[in-house]
N, CA and C of each residue as an Amber inpcrd file, in Angstrom:
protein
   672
 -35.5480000 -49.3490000  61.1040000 -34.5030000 -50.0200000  60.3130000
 -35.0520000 -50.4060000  58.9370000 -36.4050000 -51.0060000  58.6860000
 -37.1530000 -51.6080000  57.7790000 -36.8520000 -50.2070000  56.5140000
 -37.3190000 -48.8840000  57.0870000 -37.2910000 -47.3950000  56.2670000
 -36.0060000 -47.5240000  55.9100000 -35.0960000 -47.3400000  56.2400000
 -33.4180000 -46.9610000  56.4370000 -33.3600000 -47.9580000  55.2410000
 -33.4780000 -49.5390000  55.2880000 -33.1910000 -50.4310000  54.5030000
 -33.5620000 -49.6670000  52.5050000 -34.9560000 -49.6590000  52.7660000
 -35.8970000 -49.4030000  51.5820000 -34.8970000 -48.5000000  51.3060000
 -34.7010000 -47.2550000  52.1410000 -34.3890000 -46.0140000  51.6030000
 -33.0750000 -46.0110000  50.6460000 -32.2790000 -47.3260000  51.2860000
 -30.5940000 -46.9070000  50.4450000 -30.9720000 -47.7820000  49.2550000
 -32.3110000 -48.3460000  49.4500000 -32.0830000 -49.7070000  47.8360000
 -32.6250000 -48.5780000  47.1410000 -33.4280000 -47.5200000  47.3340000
 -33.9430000 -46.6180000  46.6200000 -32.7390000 -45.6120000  45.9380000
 -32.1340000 -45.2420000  46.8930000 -30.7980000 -44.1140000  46.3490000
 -30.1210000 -44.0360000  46.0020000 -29.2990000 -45.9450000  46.0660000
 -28.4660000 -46.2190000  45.7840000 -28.5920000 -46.2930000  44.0820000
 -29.3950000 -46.8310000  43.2790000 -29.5960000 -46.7770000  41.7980000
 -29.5900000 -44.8700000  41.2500000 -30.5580000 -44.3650000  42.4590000
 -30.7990000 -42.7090000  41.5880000 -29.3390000 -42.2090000  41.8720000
 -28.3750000 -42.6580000  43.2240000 -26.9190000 -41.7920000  43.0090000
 -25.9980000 -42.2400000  41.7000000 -26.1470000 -43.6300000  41.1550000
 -25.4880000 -43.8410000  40.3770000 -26.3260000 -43.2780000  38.8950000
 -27.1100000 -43.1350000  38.6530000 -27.7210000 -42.1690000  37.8390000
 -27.4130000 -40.7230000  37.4970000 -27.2630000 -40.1650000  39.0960000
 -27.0890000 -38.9830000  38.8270000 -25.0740000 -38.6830000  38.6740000
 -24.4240000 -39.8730000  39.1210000 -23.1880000 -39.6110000  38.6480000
 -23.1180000 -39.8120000  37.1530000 -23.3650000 -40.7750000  36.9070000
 -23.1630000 -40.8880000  35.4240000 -23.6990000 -39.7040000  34.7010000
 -24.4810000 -39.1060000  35.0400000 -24.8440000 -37.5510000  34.7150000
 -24.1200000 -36.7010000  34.4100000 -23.3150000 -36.5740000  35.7020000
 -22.1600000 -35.5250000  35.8710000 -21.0260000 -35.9410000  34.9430000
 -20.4130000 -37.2250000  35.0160000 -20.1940000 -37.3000000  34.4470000
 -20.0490000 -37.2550000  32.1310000 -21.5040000 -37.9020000  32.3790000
 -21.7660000 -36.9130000  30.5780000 -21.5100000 -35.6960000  30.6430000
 -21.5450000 -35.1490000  31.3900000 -21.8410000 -33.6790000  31.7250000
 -20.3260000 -33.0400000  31.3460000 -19.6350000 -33.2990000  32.0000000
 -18.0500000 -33.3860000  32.2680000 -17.6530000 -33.5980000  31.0000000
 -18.0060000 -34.7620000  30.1670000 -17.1740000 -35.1750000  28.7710000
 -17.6230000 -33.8720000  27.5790000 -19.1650000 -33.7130000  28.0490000
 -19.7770000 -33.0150000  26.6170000 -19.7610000 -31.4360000  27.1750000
 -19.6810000 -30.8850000  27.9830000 -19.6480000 -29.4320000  28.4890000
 -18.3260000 -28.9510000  27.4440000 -18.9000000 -27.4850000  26.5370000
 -17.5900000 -27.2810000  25.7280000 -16.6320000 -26.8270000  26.8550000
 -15.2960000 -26.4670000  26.0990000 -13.8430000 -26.3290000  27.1870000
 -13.3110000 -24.7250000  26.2680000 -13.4610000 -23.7570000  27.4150000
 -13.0830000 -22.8440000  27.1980000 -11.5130000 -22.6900000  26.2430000
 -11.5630000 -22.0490000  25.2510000 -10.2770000 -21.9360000  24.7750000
  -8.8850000 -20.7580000  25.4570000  -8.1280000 -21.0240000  25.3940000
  -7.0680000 -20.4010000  26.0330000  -6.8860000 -19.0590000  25.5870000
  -6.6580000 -17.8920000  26.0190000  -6.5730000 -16.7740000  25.1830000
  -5.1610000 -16.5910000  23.9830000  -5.7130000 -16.4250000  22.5600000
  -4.7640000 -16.5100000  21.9680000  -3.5650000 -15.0350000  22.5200000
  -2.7600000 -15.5310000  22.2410000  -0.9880000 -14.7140000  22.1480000
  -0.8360000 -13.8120000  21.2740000  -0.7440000 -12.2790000  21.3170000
  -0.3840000 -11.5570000  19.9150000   0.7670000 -10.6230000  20.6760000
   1.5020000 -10.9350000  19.7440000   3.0940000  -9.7420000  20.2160000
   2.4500000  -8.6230000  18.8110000   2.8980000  -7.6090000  19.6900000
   2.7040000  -6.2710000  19.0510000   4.2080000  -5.6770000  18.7170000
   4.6760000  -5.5360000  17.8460000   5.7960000  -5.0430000  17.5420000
   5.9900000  -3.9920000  16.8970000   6.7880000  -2.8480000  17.0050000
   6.2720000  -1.0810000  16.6150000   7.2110000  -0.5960000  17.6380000
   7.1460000   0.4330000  17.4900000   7.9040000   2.0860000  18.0140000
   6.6920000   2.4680000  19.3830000   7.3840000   3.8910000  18.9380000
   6.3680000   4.3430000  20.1970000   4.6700000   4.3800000  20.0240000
   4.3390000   4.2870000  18.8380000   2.5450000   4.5570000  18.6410000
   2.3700000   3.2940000  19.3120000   3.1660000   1.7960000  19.4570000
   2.5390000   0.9280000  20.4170000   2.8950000   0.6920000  21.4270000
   4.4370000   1.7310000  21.7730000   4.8360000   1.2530000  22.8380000
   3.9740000   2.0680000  24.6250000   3.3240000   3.3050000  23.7390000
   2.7280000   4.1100000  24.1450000   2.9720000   5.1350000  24.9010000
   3.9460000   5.4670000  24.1350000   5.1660000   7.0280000  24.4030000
   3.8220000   8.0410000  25.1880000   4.4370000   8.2750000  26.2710000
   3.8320000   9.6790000  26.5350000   2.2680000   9.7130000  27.7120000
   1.6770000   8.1800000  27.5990000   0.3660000   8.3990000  28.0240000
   0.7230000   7.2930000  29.4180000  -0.4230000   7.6550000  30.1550000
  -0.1950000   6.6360000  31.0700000  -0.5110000   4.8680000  30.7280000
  -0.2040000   4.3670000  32.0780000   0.4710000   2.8350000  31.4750000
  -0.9070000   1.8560000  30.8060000  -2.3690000   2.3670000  31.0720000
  -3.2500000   1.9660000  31.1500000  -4.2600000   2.5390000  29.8480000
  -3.0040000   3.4250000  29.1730000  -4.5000000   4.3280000  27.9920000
  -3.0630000   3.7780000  26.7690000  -1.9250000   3.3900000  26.5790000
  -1.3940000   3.2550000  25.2350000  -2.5220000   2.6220000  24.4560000
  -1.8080000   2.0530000  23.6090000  -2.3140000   1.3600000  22.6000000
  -2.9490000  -0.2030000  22.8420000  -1.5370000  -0.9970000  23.5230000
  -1.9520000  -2.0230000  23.4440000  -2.7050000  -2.3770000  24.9420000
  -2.8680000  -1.7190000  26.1700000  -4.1020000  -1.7680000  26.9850000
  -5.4690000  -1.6120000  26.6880000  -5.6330000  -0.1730000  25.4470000
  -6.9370000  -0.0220000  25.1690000  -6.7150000  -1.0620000  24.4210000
  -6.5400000  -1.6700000  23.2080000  -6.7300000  -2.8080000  21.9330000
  -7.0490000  -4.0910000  22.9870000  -6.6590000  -4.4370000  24.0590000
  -6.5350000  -5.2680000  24.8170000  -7.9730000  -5.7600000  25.2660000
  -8.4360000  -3.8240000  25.9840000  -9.3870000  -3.7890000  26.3120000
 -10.6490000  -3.7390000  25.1440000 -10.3350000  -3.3630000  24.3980000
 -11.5980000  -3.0140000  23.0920000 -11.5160000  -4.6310000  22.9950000
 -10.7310000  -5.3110000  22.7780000 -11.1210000  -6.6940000  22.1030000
 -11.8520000  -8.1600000  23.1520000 -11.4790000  -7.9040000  24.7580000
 -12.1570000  -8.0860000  25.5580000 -13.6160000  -8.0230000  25.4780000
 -13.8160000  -6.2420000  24.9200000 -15.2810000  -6.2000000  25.3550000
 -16.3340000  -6.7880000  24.3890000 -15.4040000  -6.4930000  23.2060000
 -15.7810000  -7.7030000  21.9390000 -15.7610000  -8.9530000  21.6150000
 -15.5210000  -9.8150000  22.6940000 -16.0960000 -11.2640000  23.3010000
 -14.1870000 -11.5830000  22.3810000 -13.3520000 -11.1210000  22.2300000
 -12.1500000 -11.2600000  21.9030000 -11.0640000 -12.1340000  23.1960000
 -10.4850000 -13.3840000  23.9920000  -9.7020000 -13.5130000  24.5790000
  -8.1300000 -12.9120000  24.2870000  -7.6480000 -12.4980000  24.5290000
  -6.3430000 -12.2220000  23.7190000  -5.1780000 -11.3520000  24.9160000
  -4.2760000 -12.1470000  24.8160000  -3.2910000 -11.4350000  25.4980000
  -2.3520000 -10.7400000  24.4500000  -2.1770000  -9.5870000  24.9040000
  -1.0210000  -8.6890000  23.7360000   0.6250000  -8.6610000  24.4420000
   1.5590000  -9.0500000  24.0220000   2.6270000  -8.6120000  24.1560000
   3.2900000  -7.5500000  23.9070000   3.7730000  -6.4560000  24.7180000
   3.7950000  -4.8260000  24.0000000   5.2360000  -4.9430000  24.3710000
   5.3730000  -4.8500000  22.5450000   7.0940000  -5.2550000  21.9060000
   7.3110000  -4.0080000  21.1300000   6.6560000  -3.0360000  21.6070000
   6.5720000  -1.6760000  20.9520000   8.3820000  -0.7480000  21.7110000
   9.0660000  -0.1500000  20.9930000  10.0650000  -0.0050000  21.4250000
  10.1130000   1.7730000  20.8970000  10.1400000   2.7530000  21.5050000
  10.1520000   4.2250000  21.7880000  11.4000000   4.6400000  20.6570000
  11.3100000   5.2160000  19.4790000  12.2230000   5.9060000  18.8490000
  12.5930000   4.4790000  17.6180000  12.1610000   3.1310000  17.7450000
  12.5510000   2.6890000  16.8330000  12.5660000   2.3930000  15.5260000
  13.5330000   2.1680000  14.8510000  13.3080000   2.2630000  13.1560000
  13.0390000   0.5600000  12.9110000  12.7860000   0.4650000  11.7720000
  12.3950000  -0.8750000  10.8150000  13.4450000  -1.5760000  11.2150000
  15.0920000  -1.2790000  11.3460000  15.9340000  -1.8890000  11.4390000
  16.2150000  -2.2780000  12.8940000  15.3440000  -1.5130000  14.1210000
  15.5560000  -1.9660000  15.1310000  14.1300000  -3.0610000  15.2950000
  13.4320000  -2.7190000  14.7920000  12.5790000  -4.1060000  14.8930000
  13.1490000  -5.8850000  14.2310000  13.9380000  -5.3970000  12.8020000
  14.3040000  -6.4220000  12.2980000  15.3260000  -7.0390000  13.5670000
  16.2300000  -6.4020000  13.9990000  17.4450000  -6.8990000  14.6580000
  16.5710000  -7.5580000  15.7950000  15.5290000  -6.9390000  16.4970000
  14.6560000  -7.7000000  17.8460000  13.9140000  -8.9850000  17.5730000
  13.6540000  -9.4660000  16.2850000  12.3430000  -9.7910000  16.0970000
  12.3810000 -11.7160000  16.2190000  13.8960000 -12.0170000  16.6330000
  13.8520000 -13.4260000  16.5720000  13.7060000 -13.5030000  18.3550000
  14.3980000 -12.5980000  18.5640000  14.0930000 -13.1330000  20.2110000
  12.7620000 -12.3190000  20.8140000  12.0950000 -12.0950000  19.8450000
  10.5760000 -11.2330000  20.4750000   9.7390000 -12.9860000  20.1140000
   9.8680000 -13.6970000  19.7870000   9.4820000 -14.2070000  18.9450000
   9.2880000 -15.9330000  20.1210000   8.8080000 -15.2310000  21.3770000
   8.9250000 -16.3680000  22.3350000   8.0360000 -17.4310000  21.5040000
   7.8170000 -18.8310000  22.3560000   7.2530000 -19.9820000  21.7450000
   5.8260000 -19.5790000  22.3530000   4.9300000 -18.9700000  23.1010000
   3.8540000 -18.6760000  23.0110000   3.2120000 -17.4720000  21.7830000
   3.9940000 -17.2810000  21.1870000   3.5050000 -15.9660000  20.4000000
   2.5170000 -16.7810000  19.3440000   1.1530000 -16.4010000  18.8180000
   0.5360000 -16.6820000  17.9080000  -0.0330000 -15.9100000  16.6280000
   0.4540000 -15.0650000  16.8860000  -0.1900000 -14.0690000  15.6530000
   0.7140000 -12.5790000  15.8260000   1.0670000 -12.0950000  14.9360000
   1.8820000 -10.6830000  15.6870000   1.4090000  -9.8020000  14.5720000
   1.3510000  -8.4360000  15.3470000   0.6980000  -7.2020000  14.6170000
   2.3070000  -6.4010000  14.2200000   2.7170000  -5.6570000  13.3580000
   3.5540000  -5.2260000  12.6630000   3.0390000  -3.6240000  12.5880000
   3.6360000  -2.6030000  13.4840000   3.7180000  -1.6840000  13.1030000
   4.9360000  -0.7540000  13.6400000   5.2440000  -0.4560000  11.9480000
   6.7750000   0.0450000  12.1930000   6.9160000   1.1150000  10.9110000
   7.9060000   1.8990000  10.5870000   8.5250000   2.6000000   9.8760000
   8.1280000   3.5620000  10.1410000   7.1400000   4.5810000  11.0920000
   7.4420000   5.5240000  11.1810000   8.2020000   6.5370000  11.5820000
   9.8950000   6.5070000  12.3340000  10.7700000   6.7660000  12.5210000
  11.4750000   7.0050000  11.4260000  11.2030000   5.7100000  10.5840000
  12.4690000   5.4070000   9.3010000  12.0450000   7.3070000   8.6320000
  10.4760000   7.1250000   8.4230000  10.1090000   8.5120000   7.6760000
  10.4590000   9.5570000   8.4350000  10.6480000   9.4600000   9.4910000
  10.7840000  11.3910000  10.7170000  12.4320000  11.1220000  10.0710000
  13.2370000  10.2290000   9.4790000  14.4350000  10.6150000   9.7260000
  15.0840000  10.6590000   8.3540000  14.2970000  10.6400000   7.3760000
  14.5880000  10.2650000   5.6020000  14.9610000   9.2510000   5.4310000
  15.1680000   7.8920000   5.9920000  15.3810000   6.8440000   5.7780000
  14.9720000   6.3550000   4.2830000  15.8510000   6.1120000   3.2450000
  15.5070000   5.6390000   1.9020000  14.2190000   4.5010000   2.2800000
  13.2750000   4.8990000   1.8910000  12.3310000   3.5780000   1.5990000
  12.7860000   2.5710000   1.4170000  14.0060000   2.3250000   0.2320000
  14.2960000   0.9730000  -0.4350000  14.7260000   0.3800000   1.0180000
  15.5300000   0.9240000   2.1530000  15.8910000   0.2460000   3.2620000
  15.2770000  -0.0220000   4.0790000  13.8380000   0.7440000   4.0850000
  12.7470000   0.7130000   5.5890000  12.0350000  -0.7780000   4.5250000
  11.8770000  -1.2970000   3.2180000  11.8550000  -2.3470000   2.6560000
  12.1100000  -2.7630000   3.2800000  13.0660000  -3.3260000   2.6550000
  13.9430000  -4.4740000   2.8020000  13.8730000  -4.7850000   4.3520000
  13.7940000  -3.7830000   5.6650000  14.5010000  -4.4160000   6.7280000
  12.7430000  -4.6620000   6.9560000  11.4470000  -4.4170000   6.5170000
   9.6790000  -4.9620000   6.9800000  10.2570000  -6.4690000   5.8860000
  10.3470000  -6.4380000   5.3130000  10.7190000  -7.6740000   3.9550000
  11.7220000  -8.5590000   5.0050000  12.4710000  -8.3560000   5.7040000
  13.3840000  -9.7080000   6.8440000  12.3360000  -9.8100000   7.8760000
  11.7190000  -8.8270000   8.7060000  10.3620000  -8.9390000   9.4830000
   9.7380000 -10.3500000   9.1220000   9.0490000 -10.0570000   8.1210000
   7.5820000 -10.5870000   7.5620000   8.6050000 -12.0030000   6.9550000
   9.4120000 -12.1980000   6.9790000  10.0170000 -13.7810000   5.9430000
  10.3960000 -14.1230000   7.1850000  10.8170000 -13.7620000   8.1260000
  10.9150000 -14.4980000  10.0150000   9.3600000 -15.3840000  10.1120000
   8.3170000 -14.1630000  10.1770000   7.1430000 -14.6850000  10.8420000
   6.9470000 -15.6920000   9.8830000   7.1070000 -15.3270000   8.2380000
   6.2870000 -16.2560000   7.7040000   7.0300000 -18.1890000   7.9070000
   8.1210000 -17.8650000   7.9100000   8.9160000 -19.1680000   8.3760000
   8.0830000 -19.7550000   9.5120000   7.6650000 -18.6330000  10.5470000
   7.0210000 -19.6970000  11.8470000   5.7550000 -20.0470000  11.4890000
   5.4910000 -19.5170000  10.5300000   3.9380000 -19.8000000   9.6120000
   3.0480000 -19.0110000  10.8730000   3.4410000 -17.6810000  11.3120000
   2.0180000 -16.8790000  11.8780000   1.5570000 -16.1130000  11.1070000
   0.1530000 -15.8220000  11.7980000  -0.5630000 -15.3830000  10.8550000
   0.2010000 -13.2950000  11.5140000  -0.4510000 -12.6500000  10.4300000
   0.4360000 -11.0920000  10.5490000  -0.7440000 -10.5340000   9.8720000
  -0.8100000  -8.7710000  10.7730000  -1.2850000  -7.9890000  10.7180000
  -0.2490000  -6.8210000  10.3860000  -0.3060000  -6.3160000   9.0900000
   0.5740000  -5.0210000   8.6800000   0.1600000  -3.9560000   9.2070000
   0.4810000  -2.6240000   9.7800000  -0.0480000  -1.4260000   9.8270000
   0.6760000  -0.6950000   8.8110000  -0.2590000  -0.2770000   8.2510000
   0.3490000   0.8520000   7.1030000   0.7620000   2.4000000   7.3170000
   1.3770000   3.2740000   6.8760000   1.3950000   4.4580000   7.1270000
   1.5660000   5.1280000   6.0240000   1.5250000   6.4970000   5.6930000
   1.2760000   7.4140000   4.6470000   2.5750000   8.2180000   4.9290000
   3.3590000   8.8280000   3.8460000   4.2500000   9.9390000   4.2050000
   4.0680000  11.0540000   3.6520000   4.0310000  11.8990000   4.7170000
   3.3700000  13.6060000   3.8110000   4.0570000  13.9410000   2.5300000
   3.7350000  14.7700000   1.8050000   3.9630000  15.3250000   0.9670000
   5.1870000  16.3350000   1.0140000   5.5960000  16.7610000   2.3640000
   6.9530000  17.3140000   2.1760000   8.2090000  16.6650000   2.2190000
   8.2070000  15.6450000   2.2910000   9.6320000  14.9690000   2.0970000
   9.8270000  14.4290000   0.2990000   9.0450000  14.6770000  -0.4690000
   9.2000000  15.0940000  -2.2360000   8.3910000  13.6030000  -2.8140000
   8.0890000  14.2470000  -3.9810000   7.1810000  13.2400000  -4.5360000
   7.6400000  11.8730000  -4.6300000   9.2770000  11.9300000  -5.2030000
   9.5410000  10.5920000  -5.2010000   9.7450000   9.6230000  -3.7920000
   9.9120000  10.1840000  -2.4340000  10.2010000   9.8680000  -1.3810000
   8.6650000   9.4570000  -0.9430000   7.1760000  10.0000000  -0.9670000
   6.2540000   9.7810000  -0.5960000   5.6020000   8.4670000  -1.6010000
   5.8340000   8.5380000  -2.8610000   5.6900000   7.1390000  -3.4530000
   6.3910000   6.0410000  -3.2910000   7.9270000   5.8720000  -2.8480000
   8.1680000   4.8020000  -2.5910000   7.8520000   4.2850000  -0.9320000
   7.6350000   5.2440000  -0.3950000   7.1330000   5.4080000   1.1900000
   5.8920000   4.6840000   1.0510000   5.0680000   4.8400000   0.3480000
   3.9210000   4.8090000   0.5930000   3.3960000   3.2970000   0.0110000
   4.5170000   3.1360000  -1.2480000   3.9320000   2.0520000  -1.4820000
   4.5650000   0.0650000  -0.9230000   5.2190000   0.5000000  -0.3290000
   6.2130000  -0.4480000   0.4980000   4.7010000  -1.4260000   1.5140000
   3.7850000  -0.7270000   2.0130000   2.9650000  -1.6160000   2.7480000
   1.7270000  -2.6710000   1.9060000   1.3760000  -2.0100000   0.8100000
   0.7840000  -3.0150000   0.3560000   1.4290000  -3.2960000  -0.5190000
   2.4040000  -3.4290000  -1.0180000   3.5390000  -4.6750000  -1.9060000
   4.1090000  -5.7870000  -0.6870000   4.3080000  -5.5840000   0.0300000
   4.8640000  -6.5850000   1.0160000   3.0340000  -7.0440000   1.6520000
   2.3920000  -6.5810000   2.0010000   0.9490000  -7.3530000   2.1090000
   0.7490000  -8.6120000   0.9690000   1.3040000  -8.1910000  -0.1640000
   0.3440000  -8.6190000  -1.2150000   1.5440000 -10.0980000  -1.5930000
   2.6470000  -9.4240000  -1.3510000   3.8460000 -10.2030000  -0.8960000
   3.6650000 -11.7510000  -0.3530000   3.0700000 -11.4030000   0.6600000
   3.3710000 -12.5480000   1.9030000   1.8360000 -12.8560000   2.0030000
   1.2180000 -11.8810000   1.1820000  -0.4620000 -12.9600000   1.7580000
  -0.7700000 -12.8190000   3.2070000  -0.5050000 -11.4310000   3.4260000
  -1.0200000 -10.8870000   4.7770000  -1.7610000  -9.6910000   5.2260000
  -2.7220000  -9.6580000   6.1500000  -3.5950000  -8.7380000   6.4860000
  -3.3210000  -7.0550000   6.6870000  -3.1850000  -6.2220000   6.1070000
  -3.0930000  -5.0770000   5.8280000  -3.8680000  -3.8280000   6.3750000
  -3.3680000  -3.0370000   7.1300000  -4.9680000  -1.8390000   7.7090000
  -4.2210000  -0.7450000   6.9060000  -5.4050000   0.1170000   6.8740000
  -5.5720000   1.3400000   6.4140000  -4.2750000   2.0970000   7.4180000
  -3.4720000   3.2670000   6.6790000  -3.0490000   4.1180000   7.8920000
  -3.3650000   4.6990000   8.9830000  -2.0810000   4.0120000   9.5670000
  -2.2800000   4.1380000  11.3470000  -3.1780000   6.0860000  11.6630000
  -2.7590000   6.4700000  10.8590000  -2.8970000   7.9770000  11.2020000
  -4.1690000   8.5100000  10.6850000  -4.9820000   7.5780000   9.4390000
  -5.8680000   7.8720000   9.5330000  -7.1940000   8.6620000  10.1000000
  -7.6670000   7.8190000  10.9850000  -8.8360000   7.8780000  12.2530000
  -8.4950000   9.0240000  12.6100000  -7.2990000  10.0610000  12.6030000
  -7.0750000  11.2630000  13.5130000  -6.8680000  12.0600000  12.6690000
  -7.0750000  11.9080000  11.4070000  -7.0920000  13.0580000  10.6300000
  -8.2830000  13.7150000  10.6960000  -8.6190000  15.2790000  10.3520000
  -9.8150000  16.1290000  10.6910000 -10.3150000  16.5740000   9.1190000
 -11.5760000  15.5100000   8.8980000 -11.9610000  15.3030000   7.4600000
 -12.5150000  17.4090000   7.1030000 -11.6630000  17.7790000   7.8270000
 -12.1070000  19.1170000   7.1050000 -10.7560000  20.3590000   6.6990000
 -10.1710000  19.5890000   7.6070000  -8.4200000  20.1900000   7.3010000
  -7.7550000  19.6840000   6.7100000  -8.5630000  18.4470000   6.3840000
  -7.4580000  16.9060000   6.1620000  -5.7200000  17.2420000   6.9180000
  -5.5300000  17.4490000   8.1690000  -4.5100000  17.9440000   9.0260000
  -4.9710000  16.8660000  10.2520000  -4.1140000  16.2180000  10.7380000
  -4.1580000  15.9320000  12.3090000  -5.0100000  16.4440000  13.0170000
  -6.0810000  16.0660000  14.1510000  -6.9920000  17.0370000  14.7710000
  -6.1290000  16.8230000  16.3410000  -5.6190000  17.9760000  16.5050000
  -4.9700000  18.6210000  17.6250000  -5.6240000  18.2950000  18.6580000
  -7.3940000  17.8080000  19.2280000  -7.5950000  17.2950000  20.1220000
  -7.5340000  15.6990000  20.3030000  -7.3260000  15.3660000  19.1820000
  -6.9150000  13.5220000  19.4680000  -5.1490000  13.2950000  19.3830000
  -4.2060000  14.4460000  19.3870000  -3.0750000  14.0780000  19.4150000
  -2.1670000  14.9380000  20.6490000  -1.1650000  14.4880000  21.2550000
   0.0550000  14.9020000  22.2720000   0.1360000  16.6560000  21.6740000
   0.6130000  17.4310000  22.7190000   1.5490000  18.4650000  22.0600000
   2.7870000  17.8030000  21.4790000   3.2920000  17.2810000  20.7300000
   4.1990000  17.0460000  20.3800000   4.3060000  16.7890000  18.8110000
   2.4800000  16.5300000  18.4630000   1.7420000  16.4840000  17.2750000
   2.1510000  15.2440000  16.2550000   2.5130000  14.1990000  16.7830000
   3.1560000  13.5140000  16.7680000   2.4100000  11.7020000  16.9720000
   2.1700000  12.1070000  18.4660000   1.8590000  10.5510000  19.0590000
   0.7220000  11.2210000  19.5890000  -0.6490000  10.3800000  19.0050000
  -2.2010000  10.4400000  19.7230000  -2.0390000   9.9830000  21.1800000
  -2.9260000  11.6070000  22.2810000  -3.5180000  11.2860000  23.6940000
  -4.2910000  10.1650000  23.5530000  -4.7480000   9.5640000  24.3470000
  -5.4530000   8.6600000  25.1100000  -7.0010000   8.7660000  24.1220000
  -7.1970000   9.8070000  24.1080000  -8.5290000   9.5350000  23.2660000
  -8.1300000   9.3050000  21.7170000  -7.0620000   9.7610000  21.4420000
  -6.7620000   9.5210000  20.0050000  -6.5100000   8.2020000  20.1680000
  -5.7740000   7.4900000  21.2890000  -6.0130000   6.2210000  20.3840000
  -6.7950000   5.2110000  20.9440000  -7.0810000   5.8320000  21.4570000
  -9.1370000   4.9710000  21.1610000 -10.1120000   4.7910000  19.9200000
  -9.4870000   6.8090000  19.5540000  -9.7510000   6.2250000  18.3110000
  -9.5920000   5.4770000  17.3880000  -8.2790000   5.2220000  16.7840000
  -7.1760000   4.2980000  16.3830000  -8.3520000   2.5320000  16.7980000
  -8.3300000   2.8710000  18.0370000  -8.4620000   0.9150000  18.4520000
  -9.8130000   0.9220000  17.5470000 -10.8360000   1.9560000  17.9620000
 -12.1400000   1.5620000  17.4400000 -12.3050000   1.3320000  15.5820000
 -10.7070000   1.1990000  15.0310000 -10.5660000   1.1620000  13.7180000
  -9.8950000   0.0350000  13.8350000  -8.7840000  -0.1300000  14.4610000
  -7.6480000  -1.5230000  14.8320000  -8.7140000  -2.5100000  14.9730000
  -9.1090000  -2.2300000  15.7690000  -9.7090000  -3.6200000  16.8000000
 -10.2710000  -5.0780000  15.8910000 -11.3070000  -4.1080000  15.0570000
 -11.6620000  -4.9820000  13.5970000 -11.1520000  -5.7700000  12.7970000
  -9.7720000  -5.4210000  12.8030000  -9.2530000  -5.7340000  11.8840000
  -8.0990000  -7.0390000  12.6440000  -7.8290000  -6.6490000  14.3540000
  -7.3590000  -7.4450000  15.3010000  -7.7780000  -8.3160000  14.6710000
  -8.9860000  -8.5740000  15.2380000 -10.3750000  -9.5160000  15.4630000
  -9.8480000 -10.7680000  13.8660000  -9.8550000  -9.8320000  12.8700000
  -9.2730000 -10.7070000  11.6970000  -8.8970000 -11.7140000  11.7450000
  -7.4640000 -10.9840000  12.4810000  -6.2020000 -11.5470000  12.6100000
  -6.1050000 -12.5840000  13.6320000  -7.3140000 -12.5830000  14.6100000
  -7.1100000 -13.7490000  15.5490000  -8.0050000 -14.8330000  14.8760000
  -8.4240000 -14.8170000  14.0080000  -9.3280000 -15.9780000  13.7920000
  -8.7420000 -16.9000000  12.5400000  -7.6080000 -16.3180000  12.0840000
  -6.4750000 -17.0050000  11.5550000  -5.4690000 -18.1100000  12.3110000
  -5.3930000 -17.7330000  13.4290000  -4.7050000 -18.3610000  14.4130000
  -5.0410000 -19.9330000  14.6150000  -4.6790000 -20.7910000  14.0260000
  -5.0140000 -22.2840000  14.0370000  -4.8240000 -23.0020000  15.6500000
């Protein structure tokens, strides 16, 4: 009994020691942050026309930014065949109360179909004055329009993404189509894109992410 006695006057001070421990421990241990929210909004290059459900766009970007110590959940608000004007008409009710940052890629439809530039404008210009009202931060994707739809159609095409960047004071990438051009044909390289020549396979847009992703990464560290 005499041991037993000693023993709890002994343990009883080191257990309250070692709680108060745990406790510091508890207050000062940092606290994981929540994964930020990005709605992806676009046509089929994000909705990921054509590939299986696990290689589009916004699974690999998902995954590339994961492996890049990135938390981030993507919302894939990517819609198959749509123009600038079907994004504008979606974009208040895409626009849930978790969304924190949204990536913008759109108008390439408007161009497969001659859509006047001045209108594929104006309807990225109602886009980008939505988000900027909710004060998020935005990632533009840019695109290029070939040379056969006429000189004046490829300059006002072309220059619509960085005037509205420069616009709104928002983050801007190089064309989407870039990364898959074949720096020796300067032509599409037929093994990073669909037969359809159109929308990049699975490795094309990997390639794409390993150019996106960077520029993701930007865009989430804007996110207050």
């Amino acid at each position: 009994m005499r041991f037993s006695f000693l023993s709890s006057l002994t343990y009883a001070p080191l257990l309250a020691i070692r709680n108060a421990a745990l406790a510091l421990f508890v207050l000062t241990a940092p606290v994981s942050a929540a994964p930020v929210t990005l709605l992806a909004l676009g046509d089929s290059l994000t909705a990921g026309y054509g590939l299986p459900p696990d290689q589009g766009l916004v699974p690999q970007l998902q995954g590339w930014l994961a492996a890049h110590g990135s938390e981030v959940t993507i919302l894939n608000a990517g819609v198959s065949g749509d123009t600038t004007a079907g994004g504008l008409s979606r974009t208040d009710w895409s626009l849930t109360p978790e969304v924190q940052a949204v990536m913008v890629n759109l108008g390439g439809n408007d161009m497969l179909r001659g859509i006047d530039p001045a209108t594929s404008r104006a309807n990225l210009d109602g886009i980008l004055a939505k988000l900027k009202a909710k004060n998020l931060p935005v990632l533009l994707v840019s695109l290029r329009a070939p040379g056969n739809y006429g000189a004046d159609f490829k300059r006002d095409f072309d220059a619509i993404y960085g005037d509205l960047a420069t616009k709104y004071g928002i983050l801007l990438t190089e064309n989407y189509f870039f990364p898959l051009i074949d720096q020796k044909t300067a032509l599409l390289d037929p093994a990073l894109m669909q037969a359809d020549g159109i929308h990049p396979n699975a490795k094309g847009v990997a390639t794409v992410v390993e150019v996106l992703g960077p520029q993701v990464q930007a865009l989430l560290k804007q996110v207050k």
